[in-house]
GUGUPA-622756 format. One record per residue (C-alpha): residue in three letters; x, y, z. Coordinates in nm, 3 decimals. Layout:
# GUGUPA-622756
rec aa = ala; X = X; Y = Y; Z = Z
...
//
This chain:
# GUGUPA-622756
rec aa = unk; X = 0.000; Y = 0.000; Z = 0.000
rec aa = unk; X = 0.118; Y = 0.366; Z = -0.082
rec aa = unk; X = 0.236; Y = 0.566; Z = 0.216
rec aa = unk; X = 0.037; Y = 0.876; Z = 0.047
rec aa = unk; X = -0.323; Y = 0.948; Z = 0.154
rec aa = unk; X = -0.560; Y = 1.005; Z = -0.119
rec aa = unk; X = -0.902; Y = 1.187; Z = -0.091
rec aa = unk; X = -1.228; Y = 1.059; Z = -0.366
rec aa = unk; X = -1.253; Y = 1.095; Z = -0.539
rec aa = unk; X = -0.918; Y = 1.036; Z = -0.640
rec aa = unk; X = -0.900; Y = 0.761; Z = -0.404
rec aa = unk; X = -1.131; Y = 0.550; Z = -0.666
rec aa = unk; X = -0.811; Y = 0.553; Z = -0.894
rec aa = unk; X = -0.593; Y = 0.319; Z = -0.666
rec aa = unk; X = -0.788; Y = 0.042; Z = -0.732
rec aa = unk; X = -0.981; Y = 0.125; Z = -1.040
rec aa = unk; X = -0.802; Y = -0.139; Z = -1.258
rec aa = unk; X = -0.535; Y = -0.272; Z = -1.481
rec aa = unk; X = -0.555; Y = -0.066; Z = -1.782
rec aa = unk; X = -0.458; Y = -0.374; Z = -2.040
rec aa = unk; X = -0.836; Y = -0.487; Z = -1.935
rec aa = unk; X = -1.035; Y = -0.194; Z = -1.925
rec aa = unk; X = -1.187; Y = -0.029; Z = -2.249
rec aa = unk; X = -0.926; Y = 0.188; Z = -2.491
rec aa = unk; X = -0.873; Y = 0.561; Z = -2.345
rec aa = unk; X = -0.967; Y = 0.805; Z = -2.470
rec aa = unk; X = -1.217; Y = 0.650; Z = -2.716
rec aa = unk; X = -1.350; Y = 0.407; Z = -2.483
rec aa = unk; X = -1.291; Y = 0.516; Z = -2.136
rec aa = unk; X = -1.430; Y = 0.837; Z = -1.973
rec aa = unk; X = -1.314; Y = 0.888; Z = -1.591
rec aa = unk; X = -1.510; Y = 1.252; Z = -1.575
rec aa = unk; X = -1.834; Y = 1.068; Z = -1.462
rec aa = unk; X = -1.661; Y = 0.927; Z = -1.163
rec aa = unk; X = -1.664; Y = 1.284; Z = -1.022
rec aa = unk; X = -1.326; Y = 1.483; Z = -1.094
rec aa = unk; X = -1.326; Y = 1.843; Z = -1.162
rec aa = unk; X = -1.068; Y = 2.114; Z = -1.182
rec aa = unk; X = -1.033; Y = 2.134; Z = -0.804
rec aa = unk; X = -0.858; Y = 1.757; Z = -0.797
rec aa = unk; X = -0.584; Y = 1.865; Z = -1.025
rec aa = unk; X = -0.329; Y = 1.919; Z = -0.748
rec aa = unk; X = -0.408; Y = 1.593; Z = -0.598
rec aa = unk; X = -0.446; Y = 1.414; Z = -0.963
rec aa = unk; X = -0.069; Y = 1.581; Z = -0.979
rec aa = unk; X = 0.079; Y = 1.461; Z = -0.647
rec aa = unk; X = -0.043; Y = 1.063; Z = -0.728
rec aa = unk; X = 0.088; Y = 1.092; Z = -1.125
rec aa = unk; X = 0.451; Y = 1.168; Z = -0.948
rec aa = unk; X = 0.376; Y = 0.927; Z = -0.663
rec aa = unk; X = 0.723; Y = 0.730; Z = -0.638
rec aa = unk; X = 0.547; Y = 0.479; Z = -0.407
rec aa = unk; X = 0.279; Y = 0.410; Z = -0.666
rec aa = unk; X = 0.533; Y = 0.366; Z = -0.978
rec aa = unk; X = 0.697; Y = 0.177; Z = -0.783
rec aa = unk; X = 0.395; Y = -0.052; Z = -0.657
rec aa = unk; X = 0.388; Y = -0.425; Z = -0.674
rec aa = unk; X = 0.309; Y = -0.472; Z = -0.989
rec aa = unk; X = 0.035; Y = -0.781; Z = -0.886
rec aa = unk; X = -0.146; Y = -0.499; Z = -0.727
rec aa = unk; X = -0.383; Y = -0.257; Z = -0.883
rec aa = unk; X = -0.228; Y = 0.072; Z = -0.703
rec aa = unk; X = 0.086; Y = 0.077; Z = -0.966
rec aa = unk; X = -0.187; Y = 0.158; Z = -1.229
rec aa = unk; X = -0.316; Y = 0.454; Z = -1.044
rec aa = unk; X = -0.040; Y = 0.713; Z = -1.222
rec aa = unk; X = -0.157; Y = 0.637; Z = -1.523
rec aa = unk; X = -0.540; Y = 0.705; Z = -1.472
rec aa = unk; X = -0.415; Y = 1.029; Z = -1.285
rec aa = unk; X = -0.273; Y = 1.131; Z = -1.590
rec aa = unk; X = -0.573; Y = 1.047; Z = -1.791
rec aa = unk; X = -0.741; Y = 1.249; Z = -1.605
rec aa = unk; X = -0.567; Y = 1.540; Z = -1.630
rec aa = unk; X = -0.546; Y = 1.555; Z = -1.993
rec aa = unk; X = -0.949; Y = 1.528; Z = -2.006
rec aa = unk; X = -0.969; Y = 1.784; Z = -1.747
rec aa = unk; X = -0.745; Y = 2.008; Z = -1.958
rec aa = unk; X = -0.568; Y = 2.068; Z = -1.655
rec aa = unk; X = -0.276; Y = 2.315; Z = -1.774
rec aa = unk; X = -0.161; Y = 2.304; Z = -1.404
rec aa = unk; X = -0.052; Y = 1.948; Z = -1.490
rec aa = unk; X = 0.217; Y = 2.054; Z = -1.802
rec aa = unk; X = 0.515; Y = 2.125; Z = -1.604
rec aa = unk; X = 0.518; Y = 1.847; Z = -1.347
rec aa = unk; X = 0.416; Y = 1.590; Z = -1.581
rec aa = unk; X = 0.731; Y = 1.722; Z = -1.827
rec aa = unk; X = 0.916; Y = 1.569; Z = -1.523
rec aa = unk; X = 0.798; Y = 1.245; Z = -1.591
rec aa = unk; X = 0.943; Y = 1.221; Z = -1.935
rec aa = unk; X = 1.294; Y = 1.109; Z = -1.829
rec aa = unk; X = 1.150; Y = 0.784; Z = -1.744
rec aa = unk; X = 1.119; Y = 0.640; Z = -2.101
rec aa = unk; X = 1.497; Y = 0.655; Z = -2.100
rec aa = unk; X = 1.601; Y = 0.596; Z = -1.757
rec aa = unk; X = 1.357; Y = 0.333; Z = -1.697
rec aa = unk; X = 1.233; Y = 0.240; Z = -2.042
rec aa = unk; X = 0.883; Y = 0.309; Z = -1.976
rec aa = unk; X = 0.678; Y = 0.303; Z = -2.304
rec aa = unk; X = 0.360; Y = 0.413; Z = -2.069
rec aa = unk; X = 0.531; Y = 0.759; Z = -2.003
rec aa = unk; X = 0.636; Y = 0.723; Z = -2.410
rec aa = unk; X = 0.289; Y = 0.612; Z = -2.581
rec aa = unk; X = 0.052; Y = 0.845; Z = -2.315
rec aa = unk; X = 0.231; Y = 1.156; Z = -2.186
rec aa = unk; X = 0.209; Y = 1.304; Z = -2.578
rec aa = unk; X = -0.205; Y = 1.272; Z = -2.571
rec aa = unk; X = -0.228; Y = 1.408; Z = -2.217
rec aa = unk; X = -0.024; Y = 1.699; Z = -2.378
rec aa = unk; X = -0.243; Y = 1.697; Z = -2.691
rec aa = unk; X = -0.555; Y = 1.678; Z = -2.455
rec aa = unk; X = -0.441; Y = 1.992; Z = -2.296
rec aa = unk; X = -0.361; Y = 2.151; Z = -2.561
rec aa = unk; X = -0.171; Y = 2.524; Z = -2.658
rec aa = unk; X = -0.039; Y = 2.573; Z = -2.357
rec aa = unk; X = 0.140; Y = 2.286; Z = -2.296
rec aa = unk; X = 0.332; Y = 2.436; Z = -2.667
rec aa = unk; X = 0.645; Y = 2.654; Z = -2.434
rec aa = unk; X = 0.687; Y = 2.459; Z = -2.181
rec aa = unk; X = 0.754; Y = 2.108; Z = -2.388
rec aa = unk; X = 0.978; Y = 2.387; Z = -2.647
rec aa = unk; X = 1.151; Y = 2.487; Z = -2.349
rec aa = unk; X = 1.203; Y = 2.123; Z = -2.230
rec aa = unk; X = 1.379; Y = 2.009; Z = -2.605
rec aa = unk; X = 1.622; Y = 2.317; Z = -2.567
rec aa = unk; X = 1.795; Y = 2.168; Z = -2.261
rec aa = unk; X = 2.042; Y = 1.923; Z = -2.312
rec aa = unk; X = 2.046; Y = 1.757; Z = -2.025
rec aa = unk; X = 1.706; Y = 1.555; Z = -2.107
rec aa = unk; X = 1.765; Y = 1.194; Z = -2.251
rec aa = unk; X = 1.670; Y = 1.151; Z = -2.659
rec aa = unk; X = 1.391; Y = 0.958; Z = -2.601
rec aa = unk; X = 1.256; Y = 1.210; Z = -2.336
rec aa = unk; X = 1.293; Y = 1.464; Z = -2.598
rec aa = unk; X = 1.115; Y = 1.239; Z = -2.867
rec aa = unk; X = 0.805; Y = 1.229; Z = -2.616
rec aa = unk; X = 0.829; Y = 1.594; Z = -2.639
rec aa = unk; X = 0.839; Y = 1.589; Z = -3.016
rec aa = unk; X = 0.569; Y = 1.334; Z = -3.030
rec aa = unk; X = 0.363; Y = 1.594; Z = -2.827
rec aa = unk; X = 0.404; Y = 1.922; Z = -2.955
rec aa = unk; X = 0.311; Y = 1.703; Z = -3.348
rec aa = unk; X = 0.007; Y = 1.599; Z = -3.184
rec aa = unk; X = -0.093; Y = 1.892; Z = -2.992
rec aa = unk; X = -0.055; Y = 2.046; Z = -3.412
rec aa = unk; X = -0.277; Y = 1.798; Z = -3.484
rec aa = unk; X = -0.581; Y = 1.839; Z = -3.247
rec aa = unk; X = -0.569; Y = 2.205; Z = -3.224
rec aa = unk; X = -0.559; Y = 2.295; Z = -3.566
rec aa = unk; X = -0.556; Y = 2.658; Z = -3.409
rec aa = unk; X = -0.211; Y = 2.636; Z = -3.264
rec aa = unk; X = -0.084; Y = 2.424; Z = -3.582
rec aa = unk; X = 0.146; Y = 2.691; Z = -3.633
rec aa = unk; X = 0.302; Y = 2.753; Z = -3.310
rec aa = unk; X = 0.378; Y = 2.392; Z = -3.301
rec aa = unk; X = 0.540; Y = 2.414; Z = -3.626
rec aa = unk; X = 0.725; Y = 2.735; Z = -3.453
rec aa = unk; X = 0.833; Y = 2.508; Z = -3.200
rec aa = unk; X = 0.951; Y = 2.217; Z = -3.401
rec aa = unk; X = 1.097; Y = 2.465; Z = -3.675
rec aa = unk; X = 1.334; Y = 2.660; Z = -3.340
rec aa = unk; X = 1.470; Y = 2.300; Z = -3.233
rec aa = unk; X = 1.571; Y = 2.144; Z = -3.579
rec aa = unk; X = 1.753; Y = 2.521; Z = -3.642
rec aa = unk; X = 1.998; Y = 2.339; Z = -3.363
rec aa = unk; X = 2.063; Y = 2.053; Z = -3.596
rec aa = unk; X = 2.425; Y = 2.017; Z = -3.547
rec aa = unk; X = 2.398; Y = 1.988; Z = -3.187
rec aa = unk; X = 2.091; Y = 1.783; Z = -3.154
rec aa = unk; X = 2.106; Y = 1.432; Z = -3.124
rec aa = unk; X = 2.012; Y = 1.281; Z = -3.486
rec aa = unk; X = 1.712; Y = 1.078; Z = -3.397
rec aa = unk; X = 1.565; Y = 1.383; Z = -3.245
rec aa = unk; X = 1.603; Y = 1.579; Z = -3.587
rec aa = unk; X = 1.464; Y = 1.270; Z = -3.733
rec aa = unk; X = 1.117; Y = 1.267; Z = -3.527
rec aa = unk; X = 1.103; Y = 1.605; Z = -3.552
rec aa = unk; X = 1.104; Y = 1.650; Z = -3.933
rec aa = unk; X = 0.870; Y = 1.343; Z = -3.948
rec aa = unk; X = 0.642; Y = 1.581; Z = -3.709
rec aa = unk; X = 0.717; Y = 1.841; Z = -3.926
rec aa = unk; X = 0.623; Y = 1.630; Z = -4.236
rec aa = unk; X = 0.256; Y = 1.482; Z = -4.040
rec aa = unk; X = 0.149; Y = 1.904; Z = -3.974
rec aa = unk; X = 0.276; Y = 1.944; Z = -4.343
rec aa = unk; X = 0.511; Y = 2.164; Z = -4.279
rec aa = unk; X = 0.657; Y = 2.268; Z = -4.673
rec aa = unk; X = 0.776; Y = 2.603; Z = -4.555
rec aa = unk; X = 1.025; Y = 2.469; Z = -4.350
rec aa = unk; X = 1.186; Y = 2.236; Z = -4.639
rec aa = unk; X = 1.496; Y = 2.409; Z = -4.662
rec aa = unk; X = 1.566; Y = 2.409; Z = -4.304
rec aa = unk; X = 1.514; Y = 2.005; Z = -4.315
rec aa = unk; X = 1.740; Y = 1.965; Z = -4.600
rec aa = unk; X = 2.038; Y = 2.156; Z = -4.432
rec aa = unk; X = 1.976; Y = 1.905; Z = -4.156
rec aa = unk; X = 1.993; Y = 1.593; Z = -4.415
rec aa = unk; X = 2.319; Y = 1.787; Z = -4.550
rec aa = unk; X = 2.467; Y = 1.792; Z = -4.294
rec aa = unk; X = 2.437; Y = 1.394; Z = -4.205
rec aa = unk; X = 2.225; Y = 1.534; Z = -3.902
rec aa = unk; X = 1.934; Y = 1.296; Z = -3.955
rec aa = unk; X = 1.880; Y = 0.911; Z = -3.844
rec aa = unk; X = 1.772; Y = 0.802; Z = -4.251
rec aa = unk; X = 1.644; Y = 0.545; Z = -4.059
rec aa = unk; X = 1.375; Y = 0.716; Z = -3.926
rec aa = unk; X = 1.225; Y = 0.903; Z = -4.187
rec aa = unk; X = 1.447; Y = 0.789; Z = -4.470
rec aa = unk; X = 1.627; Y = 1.054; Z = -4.669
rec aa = unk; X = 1.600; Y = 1.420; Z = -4.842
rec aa = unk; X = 1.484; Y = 1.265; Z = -5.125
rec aa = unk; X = 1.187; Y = 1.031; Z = -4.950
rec aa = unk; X = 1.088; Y = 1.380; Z = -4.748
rec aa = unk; X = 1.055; Y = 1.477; Z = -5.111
rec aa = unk; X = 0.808; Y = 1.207; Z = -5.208
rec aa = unk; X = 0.646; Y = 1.244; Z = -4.866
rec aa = unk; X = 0.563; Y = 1.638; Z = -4.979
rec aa = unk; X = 0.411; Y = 1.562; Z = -5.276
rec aa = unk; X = 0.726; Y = 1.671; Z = -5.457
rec aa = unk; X = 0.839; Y = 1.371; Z = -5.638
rec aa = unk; X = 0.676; Y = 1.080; Z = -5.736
rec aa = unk; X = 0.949; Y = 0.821; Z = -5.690
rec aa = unk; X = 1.299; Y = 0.765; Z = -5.627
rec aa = unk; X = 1.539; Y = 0.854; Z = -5.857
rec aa = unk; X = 1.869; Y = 0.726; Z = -5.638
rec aa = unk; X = 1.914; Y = 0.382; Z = -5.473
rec aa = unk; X = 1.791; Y = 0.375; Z = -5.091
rec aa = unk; X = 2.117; Y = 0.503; Z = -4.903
rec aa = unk; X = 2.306; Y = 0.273; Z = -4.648
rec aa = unk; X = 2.115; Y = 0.280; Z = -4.333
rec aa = unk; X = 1.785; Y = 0.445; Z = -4.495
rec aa = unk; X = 1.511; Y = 0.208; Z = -4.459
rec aa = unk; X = 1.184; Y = 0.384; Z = -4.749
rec aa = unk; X = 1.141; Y = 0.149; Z = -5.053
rec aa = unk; X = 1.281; Y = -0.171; Z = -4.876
rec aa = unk; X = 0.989; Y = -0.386; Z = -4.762
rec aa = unk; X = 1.133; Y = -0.652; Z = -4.672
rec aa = unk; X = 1.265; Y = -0.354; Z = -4.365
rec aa = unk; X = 0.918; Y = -0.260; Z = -4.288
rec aa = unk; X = 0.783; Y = -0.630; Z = -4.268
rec aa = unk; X = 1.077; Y = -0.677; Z = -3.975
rec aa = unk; X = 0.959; Y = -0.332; Z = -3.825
rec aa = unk; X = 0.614; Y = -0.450; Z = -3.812
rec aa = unk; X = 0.697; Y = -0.783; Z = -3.656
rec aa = unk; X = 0.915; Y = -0.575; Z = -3.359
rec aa = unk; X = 0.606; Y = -0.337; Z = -3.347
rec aa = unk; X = 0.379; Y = -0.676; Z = -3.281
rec aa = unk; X = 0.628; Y = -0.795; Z = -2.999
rec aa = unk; X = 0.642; Y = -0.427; Z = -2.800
rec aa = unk; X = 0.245; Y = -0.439; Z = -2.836
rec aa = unk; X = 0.281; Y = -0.813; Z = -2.626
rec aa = unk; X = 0.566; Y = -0.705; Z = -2.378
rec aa = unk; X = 0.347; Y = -0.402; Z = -2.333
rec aa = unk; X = 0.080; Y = -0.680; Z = -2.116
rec aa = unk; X = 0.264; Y = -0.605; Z = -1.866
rec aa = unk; X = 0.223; Y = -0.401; Z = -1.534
rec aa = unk; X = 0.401; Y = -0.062; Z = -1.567
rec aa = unk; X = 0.706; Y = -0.109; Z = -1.282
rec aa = unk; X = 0.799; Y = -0.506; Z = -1.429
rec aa = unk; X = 0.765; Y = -0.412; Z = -1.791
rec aa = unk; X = 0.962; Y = -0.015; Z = -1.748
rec aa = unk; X = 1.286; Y = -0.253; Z = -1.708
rec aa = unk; X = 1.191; Y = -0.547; Z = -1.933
rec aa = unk; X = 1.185; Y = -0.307; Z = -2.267
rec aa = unk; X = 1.512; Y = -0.280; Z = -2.461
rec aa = unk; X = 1.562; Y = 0.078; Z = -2.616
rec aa = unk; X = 1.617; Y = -0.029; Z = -2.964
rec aa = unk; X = 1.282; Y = -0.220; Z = -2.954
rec aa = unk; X = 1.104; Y = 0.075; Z = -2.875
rec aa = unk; X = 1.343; Y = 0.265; Z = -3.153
rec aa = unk; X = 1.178; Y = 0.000; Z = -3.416
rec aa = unk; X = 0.892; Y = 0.005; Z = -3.300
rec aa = unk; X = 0.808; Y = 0.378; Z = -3.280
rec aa = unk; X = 0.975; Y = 0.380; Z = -3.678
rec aa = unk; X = 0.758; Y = 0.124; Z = -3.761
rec aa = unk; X = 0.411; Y = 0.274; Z = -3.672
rec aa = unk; X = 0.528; Y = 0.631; Z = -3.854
rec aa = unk; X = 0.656; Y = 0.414; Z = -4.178
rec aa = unk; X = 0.297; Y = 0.233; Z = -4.203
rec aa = unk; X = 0.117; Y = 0.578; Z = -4.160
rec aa = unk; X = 0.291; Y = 0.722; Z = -4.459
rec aa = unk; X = 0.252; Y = 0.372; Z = -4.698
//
């Protein structure tokens, strides 16, 4: 049992369930009816960041109750939330926690415009791990996407990070043109091949200039063989991504504190690649 003392009706979230069996959130599972309203925030906050809950037995329901606080909070559009949930990022890399990775970036998008400074502010310090900073990518493209209103502040966002292309880590420059590329993003083309110039982009990730090319509209095929560690136009690449996409989705049946130290970082790497290739086929 958590040392921490929890009022309802947040107290309903320590032992509302394993979220592997209850219906899909968002599009399945509303928690507003159970009674939450802006004045819970702080407390919603204080069990998301619960160390004694993350850490829970993982047999027990309790270790799923940061997760449905930060559920909550992105339905409540609780912009309270944004900065001590950013603090929760460096768990995908320090504990390979694909929970923090697949969820954080639709509580963001849930909460919506501002959430836009504080996760720009969080990619332009360097002392957060890649795949923190990829969450953070992942967020501002999908906080682009469901405000259609601040569209272009997250392309503002993405555009001020890839300008720091020689110093940011490659995969990060990757995810963020393939952001850049999902808000359709043409005006920031030259910027994105500078990067690719300048061998500042995983090809893995979103493949090269040239596929960015195709992916614009720009060209309709390749007109140069697929360069040495560039993975568009090889299927036989996407059918293994796939496959390593399928074995993250079973290793993900897991409770969050067992399965946070089970997940190798490249699988995640594949499997994240893998579900942005197929979107684009």
């Amino acid at each position: 049992m958590t040392g921490s003392i929890y009022q309802f009706p947040v107290s309903q979230l320590l032992t509302y369930g394993d979220c592997l069996e209850l219906p899909r959130w968002p599009e399945e599972l509303d928690y507003l009816p159970l009674g939450f309203g802006p004045e819970h925030v702080p407390e919603l906050v204080r069990m998301a960041m619960d160390d004694d809950l993350l850490w829970a037995d993982s047999d027990g329901l309790e270790v799923w109750a940061p997760i449905h606080a930060w559920r909550v909070l992105g339905q409540l559009r609780a912009e309270a939330a944004v900065e001590p949930l950013l603090t929760l990022l460096h768990l995908v890399d320090d504990q390979n926690n694909d929970w923090v990775d697949e969820e954080l970036p639709q509580v963001f998008a849930m909460i919506g415009p501002a959430a836009i400074e504080p996760l720009a502010a969080y990619l332009r310090d360097p002392s957060h791990g890649t795949w923190a900073c990829i969450a953070a990518v992942d967020s501002l493209g999908a906080i682009g996407k469901e405000h259609p209103e601040a569209r272009d502040a997250c392309v503002a966002a993405l555009t001020g990070i890839l300008e720091d292309f020689e110093d940011n880590d490659r995969s990060v420059n990757a995810f963020i043109i393939s952001g850049l590329l999902d808000l359709k993003a043409v005006q920031t083309a030259q910027l994105m091949e500078r990067a690719f110039a300048a061998d500042a982009v995983d090809l893995s990730v979103v493949g090269d200039w040239e596929e960015v090319q195709i992916a614009m509209g720009w060209k309709i095929a390749r007109e140069t063989p697929v360069p040495e560690g560039g993975w568009f136009g090889a299927e036989a690449r996407r059918e293994e991504l796939v496959e390593a996409a399928a074995r993250v989705e079973q290793n993900r049946a897991r409770p969050p504190a067992n399965k946070s130290r089970a997940k190798a970082k490249a699988r995640r790497k594949q499997a994240k690649k893998s579900r942005r290739k197929n979107r684009k086929r």
